[in-house]
C-alpha positions in Angstrom: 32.3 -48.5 -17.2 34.5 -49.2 -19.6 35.4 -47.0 -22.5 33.2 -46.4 -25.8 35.2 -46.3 -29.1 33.5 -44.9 -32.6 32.6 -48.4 -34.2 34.6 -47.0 -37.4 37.8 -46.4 -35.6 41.1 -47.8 -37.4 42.7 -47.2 -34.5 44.4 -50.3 -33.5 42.7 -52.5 -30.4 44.4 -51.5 -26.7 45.7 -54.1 -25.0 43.6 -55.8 -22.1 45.2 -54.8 -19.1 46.1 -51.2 -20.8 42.3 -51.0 -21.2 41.4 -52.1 -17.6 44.0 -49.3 -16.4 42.7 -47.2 -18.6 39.1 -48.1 -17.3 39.5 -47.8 -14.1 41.2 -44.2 -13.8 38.7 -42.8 -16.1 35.7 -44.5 -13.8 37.2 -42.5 -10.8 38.3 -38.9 -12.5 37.1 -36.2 -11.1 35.8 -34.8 -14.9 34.0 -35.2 -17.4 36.4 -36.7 -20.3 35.3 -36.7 -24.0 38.3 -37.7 -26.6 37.7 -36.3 -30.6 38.9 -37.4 -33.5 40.4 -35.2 -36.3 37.0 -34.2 -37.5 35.6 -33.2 -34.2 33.8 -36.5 -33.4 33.9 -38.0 -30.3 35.3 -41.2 -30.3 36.0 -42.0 -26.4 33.7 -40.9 -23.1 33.7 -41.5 -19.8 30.5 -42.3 -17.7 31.1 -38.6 -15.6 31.0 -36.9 -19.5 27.5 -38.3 -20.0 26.1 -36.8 -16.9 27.4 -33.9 -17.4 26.3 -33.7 -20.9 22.6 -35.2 -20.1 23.3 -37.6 -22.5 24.1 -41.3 -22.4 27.6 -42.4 -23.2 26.1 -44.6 -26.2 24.2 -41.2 -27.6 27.7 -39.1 -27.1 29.7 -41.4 -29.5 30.1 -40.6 -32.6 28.2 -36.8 -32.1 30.4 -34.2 -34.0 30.8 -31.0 -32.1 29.8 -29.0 -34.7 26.0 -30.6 -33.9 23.2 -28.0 -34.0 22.1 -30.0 -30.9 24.7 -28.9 -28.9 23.9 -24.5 -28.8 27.1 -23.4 -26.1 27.4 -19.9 -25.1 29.9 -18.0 -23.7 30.5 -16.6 -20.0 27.9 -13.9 -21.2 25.2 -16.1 -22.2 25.9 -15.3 -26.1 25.3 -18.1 -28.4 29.0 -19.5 -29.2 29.7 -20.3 -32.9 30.9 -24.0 -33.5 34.2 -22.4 -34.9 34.9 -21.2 -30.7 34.1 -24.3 -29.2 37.1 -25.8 -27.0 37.3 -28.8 -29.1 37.8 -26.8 -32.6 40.3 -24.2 -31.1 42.3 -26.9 -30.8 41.9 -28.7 -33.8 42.5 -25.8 -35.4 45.1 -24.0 -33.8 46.7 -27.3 -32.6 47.3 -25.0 -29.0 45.8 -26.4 -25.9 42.5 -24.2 -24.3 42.5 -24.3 -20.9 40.3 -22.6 -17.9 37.6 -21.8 -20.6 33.6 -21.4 -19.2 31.0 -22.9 -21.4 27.6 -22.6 -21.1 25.4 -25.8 -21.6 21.3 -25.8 -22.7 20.1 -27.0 -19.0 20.0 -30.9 -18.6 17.3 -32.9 -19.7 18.7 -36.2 -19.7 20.6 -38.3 -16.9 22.1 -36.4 -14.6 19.6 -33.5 -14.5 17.6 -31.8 -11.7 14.4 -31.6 -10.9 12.4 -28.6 -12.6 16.3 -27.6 -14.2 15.4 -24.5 -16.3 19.1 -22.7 -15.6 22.1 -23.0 -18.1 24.9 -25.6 -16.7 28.4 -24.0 -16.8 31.3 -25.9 -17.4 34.5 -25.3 -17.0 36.6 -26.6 -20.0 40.3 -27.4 -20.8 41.0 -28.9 -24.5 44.1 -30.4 -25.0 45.7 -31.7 -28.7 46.6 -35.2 -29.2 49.0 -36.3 -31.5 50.6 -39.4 -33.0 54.8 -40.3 -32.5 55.5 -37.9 -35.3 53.9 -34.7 -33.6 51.2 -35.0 -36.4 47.6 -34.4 -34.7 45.4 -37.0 -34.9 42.7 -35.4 -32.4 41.7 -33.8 -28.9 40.9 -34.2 -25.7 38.3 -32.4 -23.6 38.3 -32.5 -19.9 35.1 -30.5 -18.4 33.8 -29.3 -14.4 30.9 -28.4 -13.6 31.1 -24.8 -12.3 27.5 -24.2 -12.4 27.0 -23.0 -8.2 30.1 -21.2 -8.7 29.1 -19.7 -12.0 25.8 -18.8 -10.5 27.4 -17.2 -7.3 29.8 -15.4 -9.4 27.0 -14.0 -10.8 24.6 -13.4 -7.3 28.1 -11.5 -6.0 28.3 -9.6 -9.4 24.6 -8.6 -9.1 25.2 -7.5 -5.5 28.2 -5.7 -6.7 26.1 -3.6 -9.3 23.2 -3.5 -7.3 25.6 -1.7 -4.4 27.2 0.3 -7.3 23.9 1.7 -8.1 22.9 2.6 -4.5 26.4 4.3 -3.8 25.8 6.1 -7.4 22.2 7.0 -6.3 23.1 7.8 -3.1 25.1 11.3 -1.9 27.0 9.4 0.6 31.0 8.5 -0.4 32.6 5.3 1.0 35.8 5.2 2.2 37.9 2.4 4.0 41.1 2.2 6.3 42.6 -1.1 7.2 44.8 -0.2 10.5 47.1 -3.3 10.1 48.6 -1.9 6.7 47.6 1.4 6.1 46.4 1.4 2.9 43.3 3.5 2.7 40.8 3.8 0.1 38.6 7.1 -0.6 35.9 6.5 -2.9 35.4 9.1 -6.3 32.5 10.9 -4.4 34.7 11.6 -1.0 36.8 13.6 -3.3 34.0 15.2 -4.9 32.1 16.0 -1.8 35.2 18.0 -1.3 35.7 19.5 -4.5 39.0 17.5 -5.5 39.4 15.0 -8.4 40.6 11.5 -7.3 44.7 11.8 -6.7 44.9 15.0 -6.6 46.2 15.2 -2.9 48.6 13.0 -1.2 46.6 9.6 0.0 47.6 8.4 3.2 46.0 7.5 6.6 46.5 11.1 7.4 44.9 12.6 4.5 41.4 13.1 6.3 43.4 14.8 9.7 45.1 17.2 7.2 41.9 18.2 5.8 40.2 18.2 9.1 38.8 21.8 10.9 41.5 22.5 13.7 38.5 23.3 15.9 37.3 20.0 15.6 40.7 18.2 15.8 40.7 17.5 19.5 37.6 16.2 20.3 37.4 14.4 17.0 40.8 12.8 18.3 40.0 11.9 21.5 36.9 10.3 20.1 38.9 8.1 17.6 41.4 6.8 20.5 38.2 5.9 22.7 36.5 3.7 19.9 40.1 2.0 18.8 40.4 0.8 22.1 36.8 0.4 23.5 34.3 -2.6 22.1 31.7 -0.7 19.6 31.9 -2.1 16.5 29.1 0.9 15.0 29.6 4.5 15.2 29.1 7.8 13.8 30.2 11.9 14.7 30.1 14.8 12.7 33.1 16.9 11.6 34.0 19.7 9.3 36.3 18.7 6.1 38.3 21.7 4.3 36.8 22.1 0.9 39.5 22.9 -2.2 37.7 26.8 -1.8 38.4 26.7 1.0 35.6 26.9 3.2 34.6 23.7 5.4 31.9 20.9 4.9 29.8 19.6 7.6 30.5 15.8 7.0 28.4 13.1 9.0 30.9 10.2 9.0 29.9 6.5 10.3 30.5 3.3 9.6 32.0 -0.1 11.2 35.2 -1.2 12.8 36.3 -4.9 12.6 38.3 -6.6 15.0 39.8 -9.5 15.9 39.0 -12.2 18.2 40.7 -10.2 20.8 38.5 -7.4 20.2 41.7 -5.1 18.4 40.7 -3.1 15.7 41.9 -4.1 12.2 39.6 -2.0 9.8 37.3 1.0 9.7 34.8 1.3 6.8 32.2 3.8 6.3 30.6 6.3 4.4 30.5 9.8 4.6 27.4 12.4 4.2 27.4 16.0 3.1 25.8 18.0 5.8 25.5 21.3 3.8 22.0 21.5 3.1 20.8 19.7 6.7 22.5 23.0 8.8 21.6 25.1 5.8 17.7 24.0 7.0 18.7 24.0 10.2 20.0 27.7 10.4 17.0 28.5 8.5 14.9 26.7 11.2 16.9 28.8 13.9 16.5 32.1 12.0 12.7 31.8 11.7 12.4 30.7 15.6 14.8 33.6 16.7 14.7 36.2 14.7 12.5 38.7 12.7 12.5 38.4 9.1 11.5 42.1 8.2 14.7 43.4 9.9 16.9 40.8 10.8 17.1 41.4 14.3 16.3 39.0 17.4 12.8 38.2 18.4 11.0 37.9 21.0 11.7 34.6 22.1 15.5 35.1 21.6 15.0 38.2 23.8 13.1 36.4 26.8 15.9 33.2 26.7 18.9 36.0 26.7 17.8 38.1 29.5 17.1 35.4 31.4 21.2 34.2 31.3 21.7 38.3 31.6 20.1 38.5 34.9 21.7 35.5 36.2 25.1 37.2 35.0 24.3 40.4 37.0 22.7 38.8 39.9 26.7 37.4 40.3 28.2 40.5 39.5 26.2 42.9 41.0 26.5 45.5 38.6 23.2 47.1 37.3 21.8 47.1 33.6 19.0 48.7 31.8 16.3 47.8 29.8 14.9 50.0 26.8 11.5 49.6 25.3 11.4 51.8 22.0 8.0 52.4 20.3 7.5 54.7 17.2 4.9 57.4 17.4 1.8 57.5 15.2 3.2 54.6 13.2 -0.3 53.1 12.5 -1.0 56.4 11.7 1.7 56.0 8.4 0.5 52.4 7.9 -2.8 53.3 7.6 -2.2 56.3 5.4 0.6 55.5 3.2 0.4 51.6 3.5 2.4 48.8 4.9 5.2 48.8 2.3 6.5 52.1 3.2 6.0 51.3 7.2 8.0 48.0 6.9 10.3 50.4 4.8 10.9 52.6 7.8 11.3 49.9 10.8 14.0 48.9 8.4 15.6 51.9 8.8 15.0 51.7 12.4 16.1 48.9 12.7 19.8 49.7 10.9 20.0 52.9 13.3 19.2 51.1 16.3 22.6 48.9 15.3 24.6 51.8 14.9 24.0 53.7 18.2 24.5 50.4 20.3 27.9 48.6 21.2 28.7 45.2 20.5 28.0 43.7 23.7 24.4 45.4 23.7 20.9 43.4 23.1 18.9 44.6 20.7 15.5 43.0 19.5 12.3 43.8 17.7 9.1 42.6 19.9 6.7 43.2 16.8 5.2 46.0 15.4 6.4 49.0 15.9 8.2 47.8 19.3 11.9 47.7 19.7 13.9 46.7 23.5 18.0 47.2 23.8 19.5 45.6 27.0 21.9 47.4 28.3 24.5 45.1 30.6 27.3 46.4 33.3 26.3 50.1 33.5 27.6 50.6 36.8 27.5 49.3 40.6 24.4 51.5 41.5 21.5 53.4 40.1 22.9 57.1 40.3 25.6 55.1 38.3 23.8 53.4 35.8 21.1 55.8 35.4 23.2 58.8 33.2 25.0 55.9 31.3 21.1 54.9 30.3 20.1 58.5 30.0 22.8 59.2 27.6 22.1 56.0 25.0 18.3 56.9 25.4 19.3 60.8 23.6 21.2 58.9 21.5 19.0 57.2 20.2 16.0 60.0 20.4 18.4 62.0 17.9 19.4 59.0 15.6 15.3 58.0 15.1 15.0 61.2 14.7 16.4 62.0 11.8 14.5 62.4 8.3 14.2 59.0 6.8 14.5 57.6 2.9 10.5 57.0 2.2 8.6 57.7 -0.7 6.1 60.7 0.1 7.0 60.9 3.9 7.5 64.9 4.6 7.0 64.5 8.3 10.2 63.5 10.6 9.2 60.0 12.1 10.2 60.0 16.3 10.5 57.5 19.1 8.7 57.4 22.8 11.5 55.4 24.9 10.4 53.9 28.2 13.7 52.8 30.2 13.5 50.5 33.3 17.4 49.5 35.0 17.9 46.1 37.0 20.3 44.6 39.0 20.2 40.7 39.8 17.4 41.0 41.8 15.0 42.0 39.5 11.6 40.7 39.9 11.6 39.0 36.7 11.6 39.4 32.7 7.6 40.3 32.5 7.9 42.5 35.4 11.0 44.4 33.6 8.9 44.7 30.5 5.8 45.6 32.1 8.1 48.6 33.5 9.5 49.4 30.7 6.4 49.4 28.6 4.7 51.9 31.6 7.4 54.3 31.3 7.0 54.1 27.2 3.6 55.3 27.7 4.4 57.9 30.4 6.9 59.0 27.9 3.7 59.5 25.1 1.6 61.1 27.5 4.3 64.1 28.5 4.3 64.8 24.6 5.8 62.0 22.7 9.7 61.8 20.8 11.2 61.7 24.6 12.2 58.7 27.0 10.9 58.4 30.4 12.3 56.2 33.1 9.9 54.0 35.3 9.0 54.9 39.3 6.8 53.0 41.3 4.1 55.6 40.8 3.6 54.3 37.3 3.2 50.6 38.9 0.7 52.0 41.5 -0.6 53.9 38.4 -1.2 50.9 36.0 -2.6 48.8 39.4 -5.1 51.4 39.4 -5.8 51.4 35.9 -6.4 47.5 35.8 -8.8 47.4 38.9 -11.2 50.4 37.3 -11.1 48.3 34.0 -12.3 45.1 36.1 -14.7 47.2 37.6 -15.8 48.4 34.5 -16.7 45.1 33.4 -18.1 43.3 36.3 -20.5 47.1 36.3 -21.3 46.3 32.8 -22.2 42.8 33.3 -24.3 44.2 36.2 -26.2 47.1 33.9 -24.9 49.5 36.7 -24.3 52.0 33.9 -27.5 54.7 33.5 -28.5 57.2 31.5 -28.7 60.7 32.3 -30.1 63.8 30.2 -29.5 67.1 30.0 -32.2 69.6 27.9 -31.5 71.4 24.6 -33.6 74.7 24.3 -33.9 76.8 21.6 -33.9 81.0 22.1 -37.2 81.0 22.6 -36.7 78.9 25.4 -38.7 75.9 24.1 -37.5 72.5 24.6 -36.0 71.1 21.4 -33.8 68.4 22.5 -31.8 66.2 25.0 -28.6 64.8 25.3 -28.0 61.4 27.0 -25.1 61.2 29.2 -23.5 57.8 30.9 -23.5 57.8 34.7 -21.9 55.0 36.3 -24.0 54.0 39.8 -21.3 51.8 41.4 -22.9 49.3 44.6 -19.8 50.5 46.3 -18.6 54.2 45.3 -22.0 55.5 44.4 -22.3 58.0 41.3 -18.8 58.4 39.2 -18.6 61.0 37.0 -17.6 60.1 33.8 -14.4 61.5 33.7 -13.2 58.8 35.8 -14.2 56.0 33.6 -14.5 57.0 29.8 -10.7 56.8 29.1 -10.1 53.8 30.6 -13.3 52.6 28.5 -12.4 54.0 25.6 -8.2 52.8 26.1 -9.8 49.1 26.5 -12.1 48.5 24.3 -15.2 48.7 26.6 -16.6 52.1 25.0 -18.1 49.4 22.5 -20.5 47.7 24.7 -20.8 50.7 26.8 -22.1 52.2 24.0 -24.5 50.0 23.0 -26.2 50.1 26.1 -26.5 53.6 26.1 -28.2 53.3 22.9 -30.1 50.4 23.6 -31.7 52.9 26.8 -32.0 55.9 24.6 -34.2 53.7 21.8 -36.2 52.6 24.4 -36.5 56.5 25.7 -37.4 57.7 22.3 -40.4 54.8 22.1 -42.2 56.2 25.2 -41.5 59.5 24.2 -43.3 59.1 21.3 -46.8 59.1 22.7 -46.2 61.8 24.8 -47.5 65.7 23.1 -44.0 67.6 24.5 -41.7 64.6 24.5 -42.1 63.3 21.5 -41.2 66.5 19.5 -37.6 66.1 21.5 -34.5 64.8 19.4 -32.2 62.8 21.8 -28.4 63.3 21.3 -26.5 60.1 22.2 -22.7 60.4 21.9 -20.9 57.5 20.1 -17.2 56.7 19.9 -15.1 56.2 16.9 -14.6 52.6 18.0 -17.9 52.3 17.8 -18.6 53.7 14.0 -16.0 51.5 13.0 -17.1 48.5 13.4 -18.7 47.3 10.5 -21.7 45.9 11.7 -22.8 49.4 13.4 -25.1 50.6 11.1 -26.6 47.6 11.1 -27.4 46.8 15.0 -28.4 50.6 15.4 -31.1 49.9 13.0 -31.9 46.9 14.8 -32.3 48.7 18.0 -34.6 51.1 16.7 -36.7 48.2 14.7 -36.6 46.2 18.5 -37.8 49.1 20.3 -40.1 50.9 18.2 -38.4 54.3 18.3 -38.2 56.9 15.3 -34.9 56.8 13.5 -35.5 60.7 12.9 -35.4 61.2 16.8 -32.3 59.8 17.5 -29.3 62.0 16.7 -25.7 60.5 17.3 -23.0 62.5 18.4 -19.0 62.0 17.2 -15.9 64.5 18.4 -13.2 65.6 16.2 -11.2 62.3 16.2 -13.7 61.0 14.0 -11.0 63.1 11.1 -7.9 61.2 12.1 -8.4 57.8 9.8 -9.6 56.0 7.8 -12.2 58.7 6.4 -13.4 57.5 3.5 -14.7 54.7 5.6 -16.2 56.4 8.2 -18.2 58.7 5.6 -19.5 55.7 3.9 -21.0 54.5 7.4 -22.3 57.4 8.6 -24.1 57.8 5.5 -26.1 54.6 5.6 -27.2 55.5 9.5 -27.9 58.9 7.8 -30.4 57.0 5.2 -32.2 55.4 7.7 -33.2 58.9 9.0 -30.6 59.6 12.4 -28.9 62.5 12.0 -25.3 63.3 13.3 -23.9 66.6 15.0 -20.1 67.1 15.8 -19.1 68.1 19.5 -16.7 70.4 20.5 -16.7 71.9 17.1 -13.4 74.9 17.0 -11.7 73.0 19.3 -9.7 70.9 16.7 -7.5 71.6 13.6 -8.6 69.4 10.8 -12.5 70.0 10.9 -12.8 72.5 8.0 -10.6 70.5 5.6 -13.3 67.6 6.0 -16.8 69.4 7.1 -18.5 69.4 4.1 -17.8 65.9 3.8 -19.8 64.4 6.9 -23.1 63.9 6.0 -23.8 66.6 9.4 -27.3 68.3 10.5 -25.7 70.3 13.5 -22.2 71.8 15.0 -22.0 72.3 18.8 -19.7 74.8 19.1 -16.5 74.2 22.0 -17.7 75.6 25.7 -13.9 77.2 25.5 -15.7 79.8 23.2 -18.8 80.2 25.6 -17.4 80.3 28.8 -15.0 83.7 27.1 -17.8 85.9 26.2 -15.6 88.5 24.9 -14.8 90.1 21.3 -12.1 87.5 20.1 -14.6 84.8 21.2 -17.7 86.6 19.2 -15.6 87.2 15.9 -14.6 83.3 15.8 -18.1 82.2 16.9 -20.2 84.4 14.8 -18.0 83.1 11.9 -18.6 79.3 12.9 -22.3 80.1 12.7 -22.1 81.5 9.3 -20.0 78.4 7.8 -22.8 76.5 9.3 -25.4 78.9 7.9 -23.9 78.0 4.1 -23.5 74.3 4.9 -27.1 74.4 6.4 -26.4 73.4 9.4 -27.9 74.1 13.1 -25.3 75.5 15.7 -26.0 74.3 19.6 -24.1 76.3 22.1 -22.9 74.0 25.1 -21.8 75.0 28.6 -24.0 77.9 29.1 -24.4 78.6 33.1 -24.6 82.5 33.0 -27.1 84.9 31.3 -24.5 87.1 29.9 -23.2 83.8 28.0 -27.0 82.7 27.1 -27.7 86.2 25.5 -23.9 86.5 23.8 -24.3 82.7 22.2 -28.2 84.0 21.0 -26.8 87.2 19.5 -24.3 85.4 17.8 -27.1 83.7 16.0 -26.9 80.1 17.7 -30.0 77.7 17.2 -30.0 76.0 20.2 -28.6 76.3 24.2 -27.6 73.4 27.1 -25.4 73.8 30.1 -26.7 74.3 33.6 -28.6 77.7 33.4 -30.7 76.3 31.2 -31.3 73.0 33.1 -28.8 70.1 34.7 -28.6 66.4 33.4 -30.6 64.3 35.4 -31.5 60.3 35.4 -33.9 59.7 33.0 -37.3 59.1 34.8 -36.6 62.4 36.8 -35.9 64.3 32.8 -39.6 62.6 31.8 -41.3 64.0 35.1 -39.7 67.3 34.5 -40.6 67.9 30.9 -42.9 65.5 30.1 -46.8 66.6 29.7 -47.5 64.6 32.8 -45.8 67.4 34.3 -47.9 70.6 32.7 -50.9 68.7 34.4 
């Protein structure tokens, strides 16, 4: 290559062997070289220049740099005005330009790539030439390309931002610590995540230890040394950071450690993450798994996992606790009468009084509902210990619960039934201790409520009992061992009006079992219901083959029903399918409620009864005098007849005939019949009929027999 002068030049020829020199070091220069006169215009360039410029050497002599062919930009991609270009800085300023990046349109010519579509980047450095006397005459340019340099500058610039923007997106906050020197770096959002402003505290390697929880300091150390001098490279540990308030941050710090070839550690980096609002959920997540939200206090699950650990602490110690199961009286009663609100209202209140009569080291928890349990630990070495130490937090508590409470329209004191139960470490067992407890609760209802009871293995042999006879019950149900028994209604004349079915239970094993052995336990379980209904079914099917018979079918038949029973909604409705099933005459059938029919839900009851009532069954009210509420309500019950309480029959005297000869009258203005029950003596038959009753049953008068035996006995077959 040898060098290309502007054909115009005056510049006097080179000598030959100046020119060969001259030739030969530009051939071999690492750069691009392009030499301009005064006006801009190349006048010299070597064969690199034309490469680099896509251009040949003949095509770049004589181009001005001031060419609209030639479009530079700047570092930032701008378009560069001619005035800016290397060249004309220095022709200008007659000062050299040196480490300046120039953007080229991408090659085209010789010396391009394939498919080139990027800028080329040059890095340029101008230089003035002048003549002996310091006059300029022109410049030099000497040009790189940079381009892979440029363009990883730019890769590492966009992996700067795009890192930037993650970090700024992200709540995490960097931070780094090289261990050779010292120098540590805490990034704007470390200081924020601790409510500091960047500088604001001393920054040293101990900045993080002086802000550090001292509960955490030891084993945060100890797990520090171990990494520094064992092999992991990752890692990660949760601390607490002091805040600028003042109270601490949960922090979740990991990162990296480098090392050296030797495996020493030379650098930590990492970032750091603000736990707050992870234990927030967390505790939240606790809280509704452990405790009750209506009060506050433990659950039941917190309650089963803690006296497990207390038994195993007094099966080591020996000393003896006590367990408490608390349970408020009538509280459905209030919920159903003056409405949830005010009966979470009051376990509130319960609850906060139940805090205050305990001490610190006492368990208290709510089981639901109503149900409370306080754990009492270390009450003494033995029961005649522990026992008055139980007794005395059990009156303590009877008196607190006791007390009027702050609820809108409650003018009755609310009171506790407390059933206690006392362990040592060989208790048989959390479900047993409960079950106790819960035994001696009830025993505590049954003596009269607003007391506490303690549990005895008669209770245990009692609720054994209890379970077996409400097995029994069911496999006799499944079995149709139940069967109906009547007992004759006459009326003064002695004429038979009526017939009321009674439940007999013929057990394969026991025989006959009176019902007084099996209609609590029916009526405490649930199994009255379909009890019930087969009574009902029998008495349908009773009243269908009583129809065709000339003395029978005149003969309503009384069939008692519980209030279980009316409630359920779909009673009305499968009474009047019985009656439809078996053919019998709704006007026949009279069903027969007792006074707790008035204790709830009323208004719903009424509506019930009044729907049976249009289908044509009548209703009468046993043991009518017996209760306390039935005058309020007796004009409301859509009633036909009363049957007065066998307490009044059985005392045939004056008091007896004033209350009894008034019950007939009410009944007289509500126009309803009176049936006198329990009569077994002449002297009570004639006081009940000069008292003005309608009708008489008890055992003068005729005894309740199975049914085939009643239709053989008063049937027409039988006047044959």
């Amino acid at each position: 290559m040898r060098l290309q002068f502007q054909r115009e030049s005056k510049a006097p020829p080179l000598p030959d062997d100046l020119r060969r020199r001259l030739d030969d070091v530009l051939e071999h220069f690492p750069s691009g070289v392009t030499v301009h006169d005064i006006d801009g215009c190349i006048v010299m360039a070597n064969h690199l220049a034309g490469k680099l410029l896509g251009r040949s050497e003949d095509e770049l002599i004589g181009m001005c740099a001031d060419s609209a062919g030639w479009h530079l930009t700047d570092e930032n991609c701008m378009p560069m005005a001619p005035e800016e270009y290397p060249v004309h800085q220095v022709l200008r300023t007659g000062n050299k330009v040196t480490g300046r990046v120039v953007g080229l349109p991408p090659r085209t010519g010789p010396g391009s790539g394939p498919g080139q579509r990027t800028p080329c980047w040059m890095i340029c450095n101008a230089y003035p030439e002048t003549d002996d006397d310091g006059k300029l005459r022109g410049a030099v340019v000497c040009f790189t390309d940079c381009t892979e340099l440029k363009e990883a500058q730019q890769r590492l610039l966009k992996s700067e931002e795009r890192l930037r923007l993650m970090l700024e997106g992200s709540s995490d906050a960097p931070w780094d610590w090289d261990l050779v020197s010292g120098e540590t770096y805490y990034s704007e959002r470390w200081w924020e995540m601790l409510g500091y402003r960047a500088g604001e505290l001393r920054l040293d390697r101990a900045t993080w230890r002086r802000l550090l929880h001292p509960q955490d300091l030891p084993h945060v150390t100890a797990f520090m040394a171990d990494l520094l001098v064992g092999g992991r490279s990752a890692y990660s540990i949760e601390l607490r950071l002091r805040h600028s308030d003042g109270h601490y941050v949960h922090v979740l710090t990991r990162g990296v450690v480098l090392r050296d070839a030797a495996g020493k550690a030379l650098r930590m980096s990492g970032t750091n993450t603000d736990l707050t609002e992870r234990k927030q959920s967390e505790r939240r997540i606790y809280e509704l798994a452990y405790f009750d939200p209506l009060t506050g206090l433990p659950n039941r699950r917190f309650l089963i996992e803690e006296l497990d650990k207390t038994l195993a602490r007094h099966s080591r110690s020996g000393q003896y606790g006590a367990l408490l199961f608390i349970d408020l009286d009538n509280f459905k009663l209030l919920n159903d009468t003056m409405g949830h609100d005010v009966g979470d209202m009051l376990l509130r209140q319960v609850a906060e009084r139940l805090r205050q009569a305990l001490r610190d080291s006492d368990q208290l928890a709510r089981l639901g509902g109503d149900e409370f349990v306080v754990v009492l630990e270390n009450l003494g070495a033995g029961t005649a210990e522990a026992t008055p130490h139980a007794d005395h937090v059990a009156r303590k508590i009877l008196a607190l619960l006791g007390q009027p409470y702050d609820l809108p329209g409650s003018p009755s004191p609310r009171t506790p039934s407390i059933g206690i139960t006392l362990f040592d470490g060989s208790a048989g067992g959390i479900d047993q201790l409960l079950r106790q407890a819960d035994l001696a609760m009830y025993r505590a209802k049954a003596d009269g409520r607003n007391t506490a009871r303690f549990f005895d293995p008669s209770m245990q042999a009692a609720a054994e009992r209890q379970a077996a006879l409400d097995k029994a019950l069911r496999d006799g149900l499944a079995q149709r061992e139940f069967v109906l028994y009547c007992q004759p209604q006459f009326d003064t004349e002695g004429r038979l009006i009526g017939a009321e079915a009674l439940a007999r239970w013929q057990h394969g094993e026991h025989g006959l079992v009176s019902p007084h052995e099996f209609i609590g336990q029916a009526e405490a379980s649930g199994l009255i219901i379909p009890l019930g209904q087969q009574m009902l079914e029998e008495s349908c099917r009773a009243l269908a083959r009583w129809s065709g018979d000339p003395l029978l079918g005149r003969v309503k038949l009384s069939v008692n029903i519980s209030v279980r029973q009316l409630r359920d909604p779909g009673f009305a409705a499968s009474v009047e399918a019985l009656l439809a099933a078996s053919g019998a005459s709704a006007d026949r059938l009279c069903l027969e409620l007792t006074e707790s029919v008035f204790a709830e839900n009323m208004q719903e009851l009424i509506e019930r009864m009044q729907a049976l009532r249009a289908q044509g069954i009548c209703f009468s009210l046993d043991d009518f005098g017996n209760g306390t509420s039935s005058l309020a309500y007796l004009m409301r019950f859509p009633l036909a007849s009363l049957k007065i309480d066998r307490s009044f029959v059985r005392d045939a005297g004056a008091n007896s005939a004033t209350i009894v000869e008034a019950i007939v009258a009410l009944a007289r203005k509500l126009k309803l019949e009176v049936v006198a029950e329990g009569v077994e003596h002449e002297d009570q038959r004639d006081f009940m009929v000069d008292c003005g009753c309608d009708a008489l049953q008890g055992y003068l008068l005729g005894r309740p027999v199975p049914l085939p035996e009643f239709e053989q006995l008063y049937g027409s077959g039988a006047r044959a």
